[in-house]
C-alpha positions as CSV (number, residue, x, y, z in Angstrom):
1,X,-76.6,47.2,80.8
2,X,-80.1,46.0,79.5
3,X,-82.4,44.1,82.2
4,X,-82.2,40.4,80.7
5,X,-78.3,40.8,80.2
6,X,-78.0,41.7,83.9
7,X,-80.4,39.0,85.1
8,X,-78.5,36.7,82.8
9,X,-75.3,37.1,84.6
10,X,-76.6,37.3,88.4
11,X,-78.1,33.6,87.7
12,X,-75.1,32.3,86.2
13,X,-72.5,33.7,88.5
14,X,-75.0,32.4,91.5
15,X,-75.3,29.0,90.2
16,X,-71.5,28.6,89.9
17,X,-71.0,30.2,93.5
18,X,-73.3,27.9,95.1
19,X,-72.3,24.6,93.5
20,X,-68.6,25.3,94.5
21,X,-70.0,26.1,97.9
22,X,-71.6,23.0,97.7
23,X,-68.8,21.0,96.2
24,X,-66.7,22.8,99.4
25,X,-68.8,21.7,102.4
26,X,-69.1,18.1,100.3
27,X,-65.8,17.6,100.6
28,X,-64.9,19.1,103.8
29,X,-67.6,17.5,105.9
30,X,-69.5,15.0,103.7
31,X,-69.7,11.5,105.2
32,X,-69.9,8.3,103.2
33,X,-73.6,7.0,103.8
34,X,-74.5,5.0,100.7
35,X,-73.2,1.9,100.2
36,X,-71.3,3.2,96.7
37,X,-69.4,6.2,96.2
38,X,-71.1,6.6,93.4
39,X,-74.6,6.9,95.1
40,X,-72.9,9.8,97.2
41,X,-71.6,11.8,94.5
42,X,-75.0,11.6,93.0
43,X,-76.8,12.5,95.8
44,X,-74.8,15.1,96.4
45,X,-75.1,16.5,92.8
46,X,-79.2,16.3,93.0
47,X,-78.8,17.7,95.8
48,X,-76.7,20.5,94.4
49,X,-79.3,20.8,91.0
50,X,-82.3,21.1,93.6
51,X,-80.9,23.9,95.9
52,X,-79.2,25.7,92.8
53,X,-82.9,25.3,91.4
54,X,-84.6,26.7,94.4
55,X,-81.9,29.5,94.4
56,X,-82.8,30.5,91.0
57,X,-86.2,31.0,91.2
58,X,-85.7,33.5,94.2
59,X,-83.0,35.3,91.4
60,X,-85.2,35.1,88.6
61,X,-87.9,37.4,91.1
62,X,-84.7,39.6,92.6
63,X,-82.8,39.9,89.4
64,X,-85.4,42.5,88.2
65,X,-85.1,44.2,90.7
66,X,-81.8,44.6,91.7
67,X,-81.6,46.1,88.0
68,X,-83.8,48.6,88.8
69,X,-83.0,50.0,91.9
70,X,-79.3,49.7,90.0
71,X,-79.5,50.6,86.7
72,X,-83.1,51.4,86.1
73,X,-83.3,54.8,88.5
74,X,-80.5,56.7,86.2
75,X,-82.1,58.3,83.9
76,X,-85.4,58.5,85.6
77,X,-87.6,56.3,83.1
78,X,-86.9,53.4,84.3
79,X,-84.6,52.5,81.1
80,X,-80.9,53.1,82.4
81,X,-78.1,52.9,80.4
């Protein structure tokens, strides 16, 4: 697997992880404090977009390498298969 394919998939699979999480504790232990439901669920979705933001910039440093101490040690160039 080549380095942006890997990267690639560790964002997406963490973005999707962390807005069900999200979605989870929302719904479990999220209280009503705007005066619309409406204003919740879209504070709660910014909220969401900011902390899978934030998140993604820590994966698009550790997604690199991750793949190398993976994939990239294998044949010993630093070009695994």
């Amino acid at each position: 697997m080549d380095k942006v394919t890997f990267v690639k998939r560790w964002a997406i699979w963490g973005a999707v992880i962390v807005a069900l999480i999200i979605a989870l504790i929302g719904v479990c232990f999220g209280k009503q404090i705007e005066t619309t439901l409406f204003g919740e669920i879209s504070k709660w979705i910014v909220m969401g977009l900011i902390i899978i933001g934030i998140l993604e910039g820590f994966w698009y440093f550790l997604g690199p390498l991750t793949w190398h101490f993976t994939y990239g040690k294998k044949d010993g160039k630093g070009e695994g298969k």
